[in-house]
N, C-alpha and C positions, 0 to 999 in steps of 0.2 A: 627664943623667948616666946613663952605662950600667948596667946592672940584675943583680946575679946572681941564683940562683938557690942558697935555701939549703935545708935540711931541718930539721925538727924535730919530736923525739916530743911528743905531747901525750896525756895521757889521756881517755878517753873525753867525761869530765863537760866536760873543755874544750873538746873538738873540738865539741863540738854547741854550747855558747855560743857561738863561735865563728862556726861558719853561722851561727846563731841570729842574731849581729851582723850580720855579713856580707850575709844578706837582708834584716834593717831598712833599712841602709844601704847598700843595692843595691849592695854592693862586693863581690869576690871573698875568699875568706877569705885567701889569699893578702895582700891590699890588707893587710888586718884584723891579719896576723900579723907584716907589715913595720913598721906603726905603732907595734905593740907593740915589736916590736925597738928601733927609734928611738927612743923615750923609755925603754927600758933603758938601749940603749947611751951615751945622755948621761949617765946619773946617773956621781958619781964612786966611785971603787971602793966605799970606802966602804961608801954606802950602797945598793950590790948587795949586799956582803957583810951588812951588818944584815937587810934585805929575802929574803934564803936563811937567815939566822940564824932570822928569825920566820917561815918558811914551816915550818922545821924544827920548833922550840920553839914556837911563838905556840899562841894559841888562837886559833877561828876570829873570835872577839869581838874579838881585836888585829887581827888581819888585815882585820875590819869597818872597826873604827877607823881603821885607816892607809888605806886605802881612803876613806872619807870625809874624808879632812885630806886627801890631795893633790887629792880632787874641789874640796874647798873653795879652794883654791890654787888649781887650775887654771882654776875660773869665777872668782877675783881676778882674776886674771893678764890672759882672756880682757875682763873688764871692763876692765881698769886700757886696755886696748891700746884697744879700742872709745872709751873715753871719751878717748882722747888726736887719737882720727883724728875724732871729729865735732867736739868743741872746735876741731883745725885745721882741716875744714871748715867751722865754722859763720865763721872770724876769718880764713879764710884766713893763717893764722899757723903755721908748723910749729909744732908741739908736743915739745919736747923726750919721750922714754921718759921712764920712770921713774927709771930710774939714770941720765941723764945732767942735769949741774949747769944753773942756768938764772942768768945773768949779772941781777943786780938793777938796773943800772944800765938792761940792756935791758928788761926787765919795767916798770921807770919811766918812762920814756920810752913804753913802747908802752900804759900806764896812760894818760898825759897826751895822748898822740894818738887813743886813742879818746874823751875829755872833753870833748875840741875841739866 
């Protein structure tokens, strides 16, 4: 997919965490500052508008907290997917996601053909 090229101010305290990540993870801060884009620009309005509400209003303690509720989520998430691809690795059996439904008639059938 072709790539532009955007801008954005940041304040001092960010731009160094920023490198800061950026040479942990041997990526350019560039790299660092598109990823952040991307998981803003998925959220729905919503919850950009909450998310500027508590940058405004919050204390840094809220800001802690929601910070650690979507870490928490996102190493779910990170697991939930992990555990779905070595389960079908280990059965050779696609592994439905999460949200998608799993037919019980299938699941019985492939219950009773590993019993075998």
């Amino acid at each position: 997919m072709p790539a532009r090229t955007i801008s954005a101010y940041a304040d001092e305290e960010t731009a160094r965490v920023v490198e800061q990540i950026a040479e942990l993870e041997d990526r350019s801060p560039a790299q660092i500052a598109a990823a952040a884009l991307r998981f803003y620009a998925r959220l729905p309005s919503e919850a950009r508008a909450a998310f500027r509400r508590l940058e405004k209003l919050g204390t840094d303690e809220e800001l802690d907290s929601l910070t650690r509720a979507i870490t928490r989520k996102t190493l779910d998430a990170e697991w939930g997917v992990a555990h779905r691809r070595f389960i079908g690795a280990m059965t050779n059996i696609p592994v439905p996601a999460a949200d998608e439904s799993v037919d019980e008639n299938d699941l019985l059938a492939e219950a009773v053909r590993l019993t075998r």
